[in-house]
C-alpha positions, 0 to 999 in steps of 0.5 A, spaced: 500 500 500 502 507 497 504 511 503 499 517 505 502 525 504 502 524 511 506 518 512 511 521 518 519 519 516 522 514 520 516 513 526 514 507 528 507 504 530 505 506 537 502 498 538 507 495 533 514 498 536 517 494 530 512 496 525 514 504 521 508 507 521 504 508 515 500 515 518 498 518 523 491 518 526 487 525 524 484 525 530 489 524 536 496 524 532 498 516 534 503 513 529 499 507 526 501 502 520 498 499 515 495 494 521 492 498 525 489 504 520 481 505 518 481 509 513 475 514 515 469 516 510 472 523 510 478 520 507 483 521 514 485 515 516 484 513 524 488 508 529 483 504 531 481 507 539 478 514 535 475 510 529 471 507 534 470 512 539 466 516 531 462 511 530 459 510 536 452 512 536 450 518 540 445 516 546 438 517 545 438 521 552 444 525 549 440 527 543 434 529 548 438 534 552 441 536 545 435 538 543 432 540 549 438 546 550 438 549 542 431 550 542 431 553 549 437 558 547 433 559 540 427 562 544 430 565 551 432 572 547 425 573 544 421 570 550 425 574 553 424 580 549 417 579 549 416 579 556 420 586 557 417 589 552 409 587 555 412 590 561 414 597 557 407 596 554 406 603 557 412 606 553 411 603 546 417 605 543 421 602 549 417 595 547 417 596 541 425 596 541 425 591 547 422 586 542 426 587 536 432 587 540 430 580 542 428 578 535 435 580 534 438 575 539 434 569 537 437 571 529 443 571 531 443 565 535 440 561 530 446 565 525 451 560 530 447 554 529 448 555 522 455 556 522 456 550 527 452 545 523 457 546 518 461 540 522 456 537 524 454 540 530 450 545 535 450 548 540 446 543 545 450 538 541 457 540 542 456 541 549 453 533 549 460 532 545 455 528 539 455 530 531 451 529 525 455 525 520 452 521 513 450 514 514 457 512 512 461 516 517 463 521 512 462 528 514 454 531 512 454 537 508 451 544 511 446 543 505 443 536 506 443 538 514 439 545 513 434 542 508 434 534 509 434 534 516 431 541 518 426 543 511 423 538 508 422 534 516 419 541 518 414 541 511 413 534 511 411 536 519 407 542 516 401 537 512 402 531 516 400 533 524 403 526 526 410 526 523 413 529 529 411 525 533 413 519 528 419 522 528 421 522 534 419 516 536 423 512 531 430 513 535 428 507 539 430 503 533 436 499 533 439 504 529 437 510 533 435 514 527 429 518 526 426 519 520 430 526 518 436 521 519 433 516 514 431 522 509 438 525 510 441 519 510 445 520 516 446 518 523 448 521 530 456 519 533 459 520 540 466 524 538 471 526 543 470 531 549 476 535 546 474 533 539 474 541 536 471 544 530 472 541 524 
């Protein structure tokens, strides 16, 4: 097998001490030979402890939670925006400022949202260290997460009352995937705590 680009000179395989490496893992940096790689669907190659730690499915608690905290973090600048300006009421320019200052919030939240999504992640599941990745482990396209996870569920949602709840309850299938997973192709995985952007 060709070496990568990547191959280090002259190291030596960290659970082979008399093999020359053939790569370092893309994840944690460790030396590994052609005996101890996975070649990621991303195209990096992986030791096979951070290959295993990628593709472990994220647990279903961990997915609630994540949801849980986006949608609360999405809603709290215009709910509270909302509230202020009933209590300006009195003054309604005051209000009026008070409730767009909170719509502004929630705009720029969702701005990060979408800036995170492109690796995969938000901001609940960054904190829960989980990530949206195509079925086959590659990483998911910012497109396909914006509009075959997110769009098309939420229009499908908007014609069918019961696809919601449809949705949701197909994550206790042995693949833990809901329908927006199914329809996007993708899967949620475990990723290291100290896993960083990108």
């Amino acid at each position: 097998m060709e070496a990568p680009v990547s191959s280090p000179s002259g190291a030596i395989c960290a659970r082979h001490p008399t093999v020359s490496a053939f790569a370092t893992c893309t994840r944690c940096g460790t030396y590994i030979c052609t005996n101890c790689y996975t070649l990621g669907g991303d195209g990096n190659y992986y030791c096979l402890e951070c290959d295993e730690r990628v593709l472990d499915l994220a647990e279903r608690g961990d997915r609630f939670i994540a949801n849980l905290v986006d949608n609360f973090i999405l809603m709290t600048p215009l709910l509270a925006g909302i509230f202020l300006g009933a209590l300006l009421a009195k003054n309604s320019a005051l209000a009026g400022i008070a409730i767009l200052l909170g719509s502004l919030g929630s705009l720029a939240v969702a701005g990060y949202q979408i800036y995170l999504a492109q690796y995969g992640q938000s901001i609940g599941k960054r904190m829960r260290h989980i990530r949206v990745v195509r079925n086959d482990g590659s990483p998911a396209s910012l497109a396909r997460i914006l509009l075959l996870r997110n769009f098309v569920p939420a229009i499908i949602g908007s014609f069918c009352g019961l696809f919601g709840l449809v949705d949701v309850l197909t994550i206790f299938g042995e693949e833990r995937r809901c329908i927006h997973d199914l329809l996007a192709d993708t899967k949620v995985v475990k990723v290291n705590s100290d896993t960083i952007l990108g």
